[in-house]
C-alpha positions in Angstrom: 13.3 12.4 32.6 16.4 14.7 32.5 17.0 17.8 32.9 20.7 19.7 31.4 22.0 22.1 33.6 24.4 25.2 31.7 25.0 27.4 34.4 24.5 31.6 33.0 26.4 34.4 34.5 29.6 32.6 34.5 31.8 33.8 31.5 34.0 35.6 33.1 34.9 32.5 34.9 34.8 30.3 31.7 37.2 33.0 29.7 39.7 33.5 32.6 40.2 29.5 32.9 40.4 29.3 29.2 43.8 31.1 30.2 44.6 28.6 32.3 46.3 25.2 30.6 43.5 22.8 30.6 40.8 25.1 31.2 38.1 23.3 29.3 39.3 20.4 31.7 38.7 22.4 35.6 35.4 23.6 33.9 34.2 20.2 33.1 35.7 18.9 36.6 34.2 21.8 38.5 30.4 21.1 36.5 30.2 17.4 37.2 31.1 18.4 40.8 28.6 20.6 41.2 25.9 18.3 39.4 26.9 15.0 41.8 26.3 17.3 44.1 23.0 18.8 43.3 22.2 14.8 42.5 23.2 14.0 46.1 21.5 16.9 47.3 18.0 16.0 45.7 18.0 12.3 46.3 18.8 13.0 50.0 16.4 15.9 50.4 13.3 15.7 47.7 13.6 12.5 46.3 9.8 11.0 47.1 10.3 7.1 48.9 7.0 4.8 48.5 5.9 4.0 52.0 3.2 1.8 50.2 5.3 -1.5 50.5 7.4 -0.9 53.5 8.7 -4.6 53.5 10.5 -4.2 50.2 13.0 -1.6 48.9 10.9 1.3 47.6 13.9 3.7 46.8 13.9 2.4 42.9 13.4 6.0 41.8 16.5 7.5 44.1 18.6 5.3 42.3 17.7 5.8 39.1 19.2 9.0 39.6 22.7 9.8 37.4 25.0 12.6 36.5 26.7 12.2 33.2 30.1 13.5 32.7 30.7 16.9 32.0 31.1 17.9 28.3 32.1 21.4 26.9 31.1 22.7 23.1 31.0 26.2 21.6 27.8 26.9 24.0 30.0 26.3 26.9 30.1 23.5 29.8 27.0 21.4 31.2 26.1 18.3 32.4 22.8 16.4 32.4 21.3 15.3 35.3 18.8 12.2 34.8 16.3 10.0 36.1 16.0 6.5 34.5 12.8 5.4 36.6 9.8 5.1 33.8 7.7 7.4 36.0 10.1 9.8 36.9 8.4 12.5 34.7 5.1 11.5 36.5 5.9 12.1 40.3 8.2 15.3 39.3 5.4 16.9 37.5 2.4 16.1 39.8 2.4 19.1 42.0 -1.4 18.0 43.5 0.5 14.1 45.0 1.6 14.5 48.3 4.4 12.2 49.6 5.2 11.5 53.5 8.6 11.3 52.4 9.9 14.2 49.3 8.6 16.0 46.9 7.2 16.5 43.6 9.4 19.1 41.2 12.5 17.7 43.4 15.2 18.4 40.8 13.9 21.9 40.3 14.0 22.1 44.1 18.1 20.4 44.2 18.8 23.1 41.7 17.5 25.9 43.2 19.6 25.0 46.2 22.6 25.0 44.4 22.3 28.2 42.9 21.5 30.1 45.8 24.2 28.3 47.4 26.6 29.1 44.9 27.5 25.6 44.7 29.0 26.2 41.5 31.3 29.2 42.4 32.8 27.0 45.1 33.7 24.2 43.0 35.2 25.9 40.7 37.3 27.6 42.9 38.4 24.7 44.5 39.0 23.2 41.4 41.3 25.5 39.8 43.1 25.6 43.3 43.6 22.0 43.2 44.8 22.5 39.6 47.1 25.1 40.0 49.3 23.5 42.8 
């Protein structure tokens, strides 16, 4: 399962760091910041944990969670956001399965947050401030 995250609404942003030396560089620093975040976020927060075999480590599908590194091409910036776990697709899509710990459609749920945190905004401000000094 994986899910690529191209943020909209933002090219203003992309064409005034184009200006900036290295501005396909804060953009990809800023979009892998905001999806380890969202990645942290989720596993933290929506992430379902098996309580079926509480003696052993259930938190194989947390784990499988990644964030590759940001790439930019004439679309513009993303990242991917992925889980590994073979049934990662299965627990995300089953909307009827309850969990006593997370959630199904917890990626959706991770990036949702973000957006209406303005996650991205933040990092790329901080990014081009780091940058810039």
């Amino acid at each position: 399962m994986s899910v690529t995250i191209s943020f909209t609404g933002v090219e203003n942003v992309q064409a005034n760091l184009k200006k900036i030396q290295d501005g396909n560089k804060i953009a990809r620093g800023a979009t892998y910041k905001t999806g380890q975040q969202i990645m942290d976020h989720t596993k933290a927060k929506y992430v379902p944990v098996s309580q079926i075999r509480p003696r052993f480590y259930s938190g194989y599908l947390k784990d499988s969670g990644q964030v590759n590194q940001a790439r930019t091409n004439q679309h513009g910036t993303f990242v991917k956001l992925f889980f590994t776990a073979w049934y990662a697709v299965y627990v995300h899509e089953r909307t009827e399965l309850r969990h006593p710990v997370g959630t199904s459609k917890f990626l959706e749920k991770g990036i949702i947050d973000a957006e209406q945190g303005g996650w991205f905004e933040k990092n790329v401000a901080d990014v081009v401030g780091r940058n810039l000094q």
